[in-house]
DSSP file (Angstrom, degrees, kcal/mol; ACC not computed):
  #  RESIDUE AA STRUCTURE BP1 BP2  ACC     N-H-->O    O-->H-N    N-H-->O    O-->H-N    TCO  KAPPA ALPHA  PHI   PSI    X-CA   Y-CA   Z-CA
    1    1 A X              0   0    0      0, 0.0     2,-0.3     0, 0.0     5,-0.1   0.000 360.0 360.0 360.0 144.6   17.8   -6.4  -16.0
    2    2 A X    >   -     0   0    0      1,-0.1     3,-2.0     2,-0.1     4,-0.5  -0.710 360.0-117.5 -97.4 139.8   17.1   -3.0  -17.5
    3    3 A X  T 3  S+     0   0    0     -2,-0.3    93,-0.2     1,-0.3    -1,-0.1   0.519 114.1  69.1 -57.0  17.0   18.2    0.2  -15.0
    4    4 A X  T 3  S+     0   0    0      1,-0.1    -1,-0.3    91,-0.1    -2,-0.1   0.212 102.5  46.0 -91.2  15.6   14.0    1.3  -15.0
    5    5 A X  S <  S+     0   0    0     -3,-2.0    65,-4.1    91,-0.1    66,-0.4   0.512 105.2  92.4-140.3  -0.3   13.6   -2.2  -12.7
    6    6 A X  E     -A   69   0A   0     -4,-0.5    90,-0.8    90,-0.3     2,-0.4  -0.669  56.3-167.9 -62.7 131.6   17.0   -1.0  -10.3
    7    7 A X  E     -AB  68  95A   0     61,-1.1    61,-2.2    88,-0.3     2,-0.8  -0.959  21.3-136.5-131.0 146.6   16.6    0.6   -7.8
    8    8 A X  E     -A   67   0A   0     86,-2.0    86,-0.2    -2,-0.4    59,-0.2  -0.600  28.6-171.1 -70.8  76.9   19.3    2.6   -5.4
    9    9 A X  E     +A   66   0A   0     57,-1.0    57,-2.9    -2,-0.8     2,-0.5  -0.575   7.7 174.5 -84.3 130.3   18.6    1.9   -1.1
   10   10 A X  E     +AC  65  92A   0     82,-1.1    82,-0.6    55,-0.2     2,-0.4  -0.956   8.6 176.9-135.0 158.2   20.3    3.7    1.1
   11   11 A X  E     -AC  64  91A   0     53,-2.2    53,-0.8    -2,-0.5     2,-0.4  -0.780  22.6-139.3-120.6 171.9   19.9    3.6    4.5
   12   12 A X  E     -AC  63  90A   0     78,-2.3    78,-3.8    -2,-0.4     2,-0.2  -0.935  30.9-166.2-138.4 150.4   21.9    5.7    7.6
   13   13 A X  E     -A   62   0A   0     49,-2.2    49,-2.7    -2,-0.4    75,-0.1  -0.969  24.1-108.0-139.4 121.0   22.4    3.3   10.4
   14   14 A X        -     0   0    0     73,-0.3    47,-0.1    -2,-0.2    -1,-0.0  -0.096  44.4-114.7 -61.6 159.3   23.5    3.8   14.6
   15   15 A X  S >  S+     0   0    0     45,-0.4     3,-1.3     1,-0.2     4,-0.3   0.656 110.9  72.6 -71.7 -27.7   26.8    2.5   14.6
   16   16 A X  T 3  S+     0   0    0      1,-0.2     4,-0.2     2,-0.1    -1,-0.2   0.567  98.8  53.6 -71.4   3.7   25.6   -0.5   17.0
   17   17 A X  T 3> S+     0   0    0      2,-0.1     4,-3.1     3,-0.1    -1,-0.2   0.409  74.9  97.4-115.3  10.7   23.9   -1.8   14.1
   18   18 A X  H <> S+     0   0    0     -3,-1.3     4,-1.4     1,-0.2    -2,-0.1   0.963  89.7  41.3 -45.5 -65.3   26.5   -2.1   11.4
   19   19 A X  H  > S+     0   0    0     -4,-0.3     4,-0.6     1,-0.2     3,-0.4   0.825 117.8  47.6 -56.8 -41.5   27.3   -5.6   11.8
   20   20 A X  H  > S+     0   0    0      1,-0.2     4,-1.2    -4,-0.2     3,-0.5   0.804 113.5  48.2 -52.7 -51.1   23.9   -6.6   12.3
   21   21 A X  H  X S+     0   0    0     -4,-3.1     4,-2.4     2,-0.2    -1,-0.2   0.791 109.4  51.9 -43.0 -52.6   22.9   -4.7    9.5
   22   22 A X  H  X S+     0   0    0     -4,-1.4     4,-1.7    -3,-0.4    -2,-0.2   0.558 107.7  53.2 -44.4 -36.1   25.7   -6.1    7.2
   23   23 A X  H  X S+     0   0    0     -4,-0.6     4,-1.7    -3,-0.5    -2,-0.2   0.877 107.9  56.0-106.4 -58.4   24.6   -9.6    8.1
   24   24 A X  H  < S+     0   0    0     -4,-1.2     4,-0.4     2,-0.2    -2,-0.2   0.790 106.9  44.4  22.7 -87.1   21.2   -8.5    6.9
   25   25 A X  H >X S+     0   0    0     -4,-2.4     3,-2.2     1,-0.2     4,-0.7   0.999  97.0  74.0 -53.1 -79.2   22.0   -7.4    3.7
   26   26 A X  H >< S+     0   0    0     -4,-1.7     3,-2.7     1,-0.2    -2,-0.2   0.756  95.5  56.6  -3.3 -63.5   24.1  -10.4    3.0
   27   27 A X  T 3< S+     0   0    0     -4,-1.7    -1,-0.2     1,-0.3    -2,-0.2   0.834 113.5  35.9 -26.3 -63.6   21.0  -11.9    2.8
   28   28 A X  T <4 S+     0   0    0     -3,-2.2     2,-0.4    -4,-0.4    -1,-0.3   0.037  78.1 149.2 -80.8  25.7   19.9   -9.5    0.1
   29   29 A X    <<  -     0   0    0     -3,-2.7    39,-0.1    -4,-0.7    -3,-0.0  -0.355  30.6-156.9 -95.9 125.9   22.7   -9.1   -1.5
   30   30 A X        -     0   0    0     -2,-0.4    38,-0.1    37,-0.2     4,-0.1   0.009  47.1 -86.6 -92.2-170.3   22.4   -8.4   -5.6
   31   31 A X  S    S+     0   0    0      1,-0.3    -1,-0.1     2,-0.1    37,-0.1   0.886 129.7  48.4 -92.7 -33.4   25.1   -9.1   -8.2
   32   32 A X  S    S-     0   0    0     35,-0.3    -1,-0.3     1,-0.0    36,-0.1   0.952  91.2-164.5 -66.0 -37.0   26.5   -5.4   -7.3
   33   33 A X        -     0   0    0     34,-0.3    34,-0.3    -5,-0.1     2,-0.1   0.013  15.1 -86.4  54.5-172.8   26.6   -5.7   -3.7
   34   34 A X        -     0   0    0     32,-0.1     2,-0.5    -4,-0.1    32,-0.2  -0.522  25.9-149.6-121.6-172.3   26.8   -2.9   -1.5
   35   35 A X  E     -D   65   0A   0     30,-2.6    30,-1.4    -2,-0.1     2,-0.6  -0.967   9.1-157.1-137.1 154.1   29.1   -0.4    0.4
   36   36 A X  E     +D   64   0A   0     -2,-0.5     2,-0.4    28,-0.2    28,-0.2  -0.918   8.5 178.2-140.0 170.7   29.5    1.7    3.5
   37   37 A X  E     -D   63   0A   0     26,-2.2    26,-0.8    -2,-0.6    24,-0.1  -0.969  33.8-110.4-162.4 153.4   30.9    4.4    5.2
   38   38 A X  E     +D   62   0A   0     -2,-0.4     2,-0.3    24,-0.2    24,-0.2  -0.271  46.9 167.1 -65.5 131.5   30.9    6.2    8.1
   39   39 A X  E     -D   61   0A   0     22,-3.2    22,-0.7    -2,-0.1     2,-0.5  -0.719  30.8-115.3-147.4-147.6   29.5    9.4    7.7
   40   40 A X  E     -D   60   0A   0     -2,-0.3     2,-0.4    20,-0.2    20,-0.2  -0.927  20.9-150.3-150.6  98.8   28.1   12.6    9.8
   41   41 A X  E     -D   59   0A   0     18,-3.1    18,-4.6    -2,-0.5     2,-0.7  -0.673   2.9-157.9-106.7 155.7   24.6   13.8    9.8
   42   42 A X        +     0   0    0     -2,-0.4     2,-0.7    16,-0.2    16,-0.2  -0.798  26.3 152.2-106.7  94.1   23.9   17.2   10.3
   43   43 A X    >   -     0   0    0     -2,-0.7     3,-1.5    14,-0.5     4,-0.2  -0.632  40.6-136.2-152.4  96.5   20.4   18.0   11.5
   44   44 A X  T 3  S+     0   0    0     -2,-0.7    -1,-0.2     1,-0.2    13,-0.0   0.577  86.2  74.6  -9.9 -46.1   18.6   20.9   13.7
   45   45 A X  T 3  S-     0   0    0      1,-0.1    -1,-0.2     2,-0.1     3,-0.1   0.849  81.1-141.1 -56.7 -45.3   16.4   18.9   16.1
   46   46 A X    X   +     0   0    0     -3,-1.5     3,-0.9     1,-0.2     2,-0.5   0.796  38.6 170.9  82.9  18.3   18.7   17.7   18.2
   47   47 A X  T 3  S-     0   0    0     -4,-0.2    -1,-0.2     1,-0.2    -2,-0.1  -0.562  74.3  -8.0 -75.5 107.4   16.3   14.3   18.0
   48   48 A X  T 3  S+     0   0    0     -2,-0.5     2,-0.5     1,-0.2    -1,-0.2   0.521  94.8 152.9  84.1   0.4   18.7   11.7   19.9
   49   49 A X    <   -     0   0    0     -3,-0.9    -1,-0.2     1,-0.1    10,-0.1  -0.620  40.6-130.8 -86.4 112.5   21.8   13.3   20.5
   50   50 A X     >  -     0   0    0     -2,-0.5     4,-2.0     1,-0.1     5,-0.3  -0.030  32.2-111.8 -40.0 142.8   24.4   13.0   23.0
   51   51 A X  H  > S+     0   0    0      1,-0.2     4,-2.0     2,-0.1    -1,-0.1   0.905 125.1  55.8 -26.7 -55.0   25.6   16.1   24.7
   52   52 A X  H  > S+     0   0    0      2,-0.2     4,-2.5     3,-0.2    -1,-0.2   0.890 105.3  54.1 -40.3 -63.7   28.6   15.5   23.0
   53   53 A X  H  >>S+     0   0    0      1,-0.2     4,-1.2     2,-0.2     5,-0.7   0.999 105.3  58.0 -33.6 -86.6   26.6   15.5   19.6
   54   54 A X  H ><5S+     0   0    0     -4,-2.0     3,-1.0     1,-0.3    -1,-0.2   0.815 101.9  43.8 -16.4 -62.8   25.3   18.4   20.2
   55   55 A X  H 3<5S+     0   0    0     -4,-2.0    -1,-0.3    -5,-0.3    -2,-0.2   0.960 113.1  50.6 -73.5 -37.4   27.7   20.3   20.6
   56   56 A X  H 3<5S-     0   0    0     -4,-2.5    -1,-0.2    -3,-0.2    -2,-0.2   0.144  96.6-141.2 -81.7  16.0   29.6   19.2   17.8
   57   57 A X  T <<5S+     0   0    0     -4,-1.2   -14,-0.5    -3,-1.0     2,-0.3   0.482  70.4  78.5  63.9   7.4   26.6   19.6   15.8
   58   58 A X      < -     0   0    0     -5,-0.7     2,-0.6   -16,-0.2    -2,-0.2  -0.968  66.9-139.8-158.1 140.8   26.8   16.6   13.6
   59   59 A X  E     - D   0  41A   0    -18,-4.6   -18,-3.1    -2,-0.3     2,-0.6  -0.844  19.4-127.7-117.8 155.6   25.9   12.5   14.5
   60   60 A X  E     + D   0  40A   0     -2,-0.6   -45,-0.4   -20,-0.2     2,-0.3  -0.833  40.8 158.5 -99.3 123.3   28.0    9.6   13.4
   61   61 A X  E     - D   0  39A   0    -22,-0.7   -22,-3.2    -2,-0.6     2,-0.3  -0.938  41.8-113.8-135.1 177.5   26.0    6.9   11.6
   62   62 A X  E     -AD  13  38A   0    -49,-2.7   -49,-2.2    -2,-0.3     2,-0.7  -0.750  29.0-146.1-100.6 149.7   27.0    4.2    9.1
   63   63 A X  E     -AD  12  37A   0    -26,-0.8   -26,-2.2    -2,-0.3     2,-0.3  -0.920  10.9-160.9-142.0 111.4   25.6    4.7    5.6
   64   64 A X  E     +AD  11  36A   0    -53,-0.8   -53,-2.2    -2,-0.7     2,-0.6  -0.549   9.5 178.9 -81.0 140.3   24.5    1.6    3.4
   65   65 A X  E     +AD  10  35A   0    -30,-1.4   -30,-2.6    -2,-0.3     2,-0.3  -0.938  12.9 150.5-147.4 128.6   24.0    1.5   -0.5
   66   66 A X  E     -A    9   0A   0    -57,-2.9   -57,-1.0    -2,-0.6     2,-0.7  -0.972  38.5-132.9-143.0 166.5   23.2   -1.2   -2.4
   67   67 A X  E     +A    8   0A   0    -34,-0.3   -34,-0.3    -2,-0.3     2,-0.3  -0.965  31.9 179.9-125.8 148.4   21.3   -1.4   -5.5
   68   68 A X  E     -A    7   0A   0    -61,-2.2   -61,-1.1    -2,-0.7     5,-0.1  -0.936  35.6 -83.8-129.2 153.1   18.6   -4.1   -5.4
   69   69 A X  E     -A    6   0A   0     -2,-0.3     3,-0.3   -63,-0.2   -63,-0.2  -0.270  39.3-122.6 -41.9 134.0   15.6   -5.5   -8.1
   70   70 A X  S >  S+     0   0    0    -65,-4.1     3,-1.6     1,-0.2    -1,-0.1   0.871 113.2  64.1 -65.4 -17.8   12.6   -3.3   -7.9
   71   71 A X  T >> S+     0   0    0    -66,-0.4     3,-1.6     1,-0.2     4,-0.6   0.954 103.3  46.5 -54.8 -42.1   10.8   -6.7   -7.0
   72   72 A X  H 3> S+     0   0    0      1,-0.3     4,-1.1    -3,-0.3    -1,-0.2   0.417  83.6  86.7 -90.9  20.8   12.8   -7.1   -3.8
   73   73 A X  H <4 S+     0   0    0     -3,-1.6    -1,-0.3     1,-0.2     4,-0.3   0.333  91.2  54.2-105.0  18.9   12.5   -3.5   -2.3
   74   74 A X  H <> S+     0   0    0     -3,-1.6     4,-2.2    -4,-0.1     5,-0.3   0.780 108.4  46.9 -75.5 -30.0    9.2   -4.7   -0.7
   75   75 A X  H  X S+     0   0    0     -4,-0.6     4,-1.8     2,-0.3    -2,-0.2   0.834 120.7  41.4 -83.3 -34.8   10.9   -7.9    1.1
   76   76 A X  H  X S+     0   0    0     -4,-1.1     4,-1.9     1,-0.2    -1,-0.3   0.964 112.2  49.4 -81.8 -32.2   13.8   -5.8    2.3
   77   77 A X  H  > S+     0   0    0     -4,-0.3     4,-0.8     2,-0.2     3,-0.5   0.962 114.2  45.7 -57.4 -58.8   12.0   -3.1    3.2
   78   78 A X  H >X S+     0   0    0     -4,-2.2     4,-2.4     2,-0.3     3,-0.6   0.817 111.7  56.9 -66.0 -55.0    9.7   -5.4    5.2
   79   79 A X  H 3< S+     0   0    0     -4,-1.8    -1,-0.3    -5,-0.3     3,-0.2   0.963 109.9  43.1 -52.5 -60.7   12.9   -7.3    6.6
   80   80 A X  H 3X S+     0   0    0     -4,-1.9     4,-0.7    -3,-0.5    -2,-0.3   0.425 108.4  56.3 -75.9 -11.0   14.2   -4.4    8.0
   81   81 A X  H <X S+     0   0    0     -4,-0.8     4,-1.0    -3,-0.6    -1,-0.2   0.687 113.2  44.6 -81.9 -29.7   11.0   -3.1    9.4
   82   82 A X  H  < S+     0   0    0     -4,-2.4    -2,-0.2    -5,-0.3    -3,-0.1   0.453 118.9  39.3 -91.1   3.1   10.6   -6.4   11.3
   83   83 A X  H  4 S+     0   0    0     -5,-0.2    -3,-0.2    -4,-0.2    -1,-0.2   0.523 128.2  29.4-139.3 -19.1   14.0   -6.6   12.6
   84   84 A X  H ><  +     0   0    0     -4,-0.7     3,-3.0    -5,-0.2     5,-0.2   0.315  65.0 159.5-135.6  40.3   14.6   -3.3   13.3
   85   85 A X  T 3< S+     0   0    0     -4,-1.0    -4,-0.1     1,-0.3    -3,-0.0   0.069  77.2  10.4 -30.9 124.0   11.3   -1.7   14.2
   86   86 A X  T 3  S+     0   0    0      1,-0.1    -1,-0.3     3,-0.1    -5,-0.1   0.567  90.3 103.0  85.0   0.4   12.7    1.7   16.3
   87   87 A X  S <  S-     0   0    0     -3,-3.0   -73,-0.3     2,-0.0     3,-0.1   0.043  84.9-113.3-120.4  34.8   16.1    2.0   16.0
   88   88 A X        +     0   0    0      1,-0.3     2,-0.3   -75,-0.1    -3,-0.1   0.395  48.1 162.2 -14.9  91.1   16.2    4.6   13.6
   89   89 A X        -     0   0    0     -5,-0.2     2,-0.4   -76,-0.1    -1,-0.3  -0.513  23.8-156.0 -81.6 149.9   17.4    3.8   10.6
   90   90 A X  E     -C   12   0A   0    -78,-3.8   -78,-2.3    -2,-0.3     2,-0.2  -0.922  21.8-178.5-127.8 142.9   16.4    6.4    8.1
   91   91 A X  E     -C   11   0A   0     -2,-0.4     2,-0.3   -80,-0.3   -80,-0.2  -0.838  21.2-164.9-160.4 128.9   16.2    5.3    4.6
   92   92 A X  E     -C   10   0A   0    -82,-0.6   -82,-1.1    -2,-0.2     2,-0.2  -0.954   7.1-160.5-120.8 152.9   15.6    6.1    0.9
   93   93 A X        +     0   0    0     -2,-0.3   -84,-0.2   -84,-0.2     2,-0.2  -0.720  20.0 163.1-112.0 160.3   15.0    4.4   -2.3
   94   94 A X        -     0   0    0    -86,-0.2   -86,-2.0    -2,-0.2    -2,-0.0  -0.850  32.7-101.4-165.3 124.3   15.6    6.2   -5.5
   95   95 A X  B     -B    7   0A   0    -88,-0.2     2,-0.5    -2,-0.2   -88,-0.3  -0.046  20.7-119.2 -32.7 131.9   16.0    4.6   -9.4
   96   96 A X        +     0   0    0    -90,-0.8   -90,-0.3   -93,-0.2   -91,-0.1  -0.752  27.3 174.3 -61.5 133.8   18.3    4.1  -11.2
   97   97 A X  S    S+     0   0    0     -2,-0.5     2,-0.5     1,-0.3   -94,-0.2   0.642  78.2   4.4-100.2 -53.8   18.6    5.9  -14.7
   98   98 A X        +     0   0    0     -3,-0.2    -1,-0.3   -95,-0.1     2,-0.2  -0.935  64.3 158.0-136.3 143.0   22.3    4.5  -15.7
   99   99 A X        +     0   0    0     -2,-0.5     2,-0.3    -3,-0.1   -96,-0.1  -0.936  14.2 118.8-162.7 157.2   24.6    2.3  -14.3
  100  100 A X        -     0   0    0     -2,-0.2     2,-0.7     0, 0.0    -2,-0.0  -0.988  48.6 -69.0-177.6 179.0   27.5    0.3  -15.5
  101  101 A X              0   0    0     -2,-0.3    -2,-0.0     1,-0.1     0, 0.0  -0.730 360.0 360.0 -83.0  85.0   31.5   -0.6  -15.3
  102  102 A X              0   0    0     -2,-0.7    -1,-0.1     0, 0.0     0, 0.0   0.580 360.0 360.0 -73.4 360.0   34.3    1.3  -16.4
């Protein structure tokens, strides 16, 4: 498959939804597979934040990448709208131009 028909998902995810999420993917899961990691989002609004957050400025969510066939980023997208309608996962898709093994 040529990288113009790849594309790159990544999503940030609450931490109550890793596994759920994980199990999820399985599902979709392409010859690369994917990774995560914990990571820290940074964000003015203050949309959802514990006190705690708050003050420490930053929220902890879990952060997926996978790269998937441009055919299947409606069925995942779609999966993940239907399974987690509201629990705000934030996500974006973006091509791939190169990818490969060293």
């Amino acid at each position: 498959m040529s990288e113009a028909e790849m594309l790159l998902i990544t999503l940030h995810v609450p931490p109550a939804l890793e596994e759920s999420i994980v199990d999820c993917l399985l599902t979709f899961e392409s010859e690369h597979g994917f990774s995560s990691s914990t990571v820290y989002l940074h964000d003015h609004l203050n949309e959802g934040l514990s006190v705690a957050e708050q003050v420490s400025g930053r929220q902890k969510k879990i952060r997926f990448q996978m790269i998937i066939a441009k055919q299947d980023e409606a069925a995942l997208i779609n999966k993940l709208r239907d399974t987690y309608s509201n629990s705000g996962i934030r996500y974006w898709i973006t091509p791939i131009l190169n990818q490969g093994k060293i």
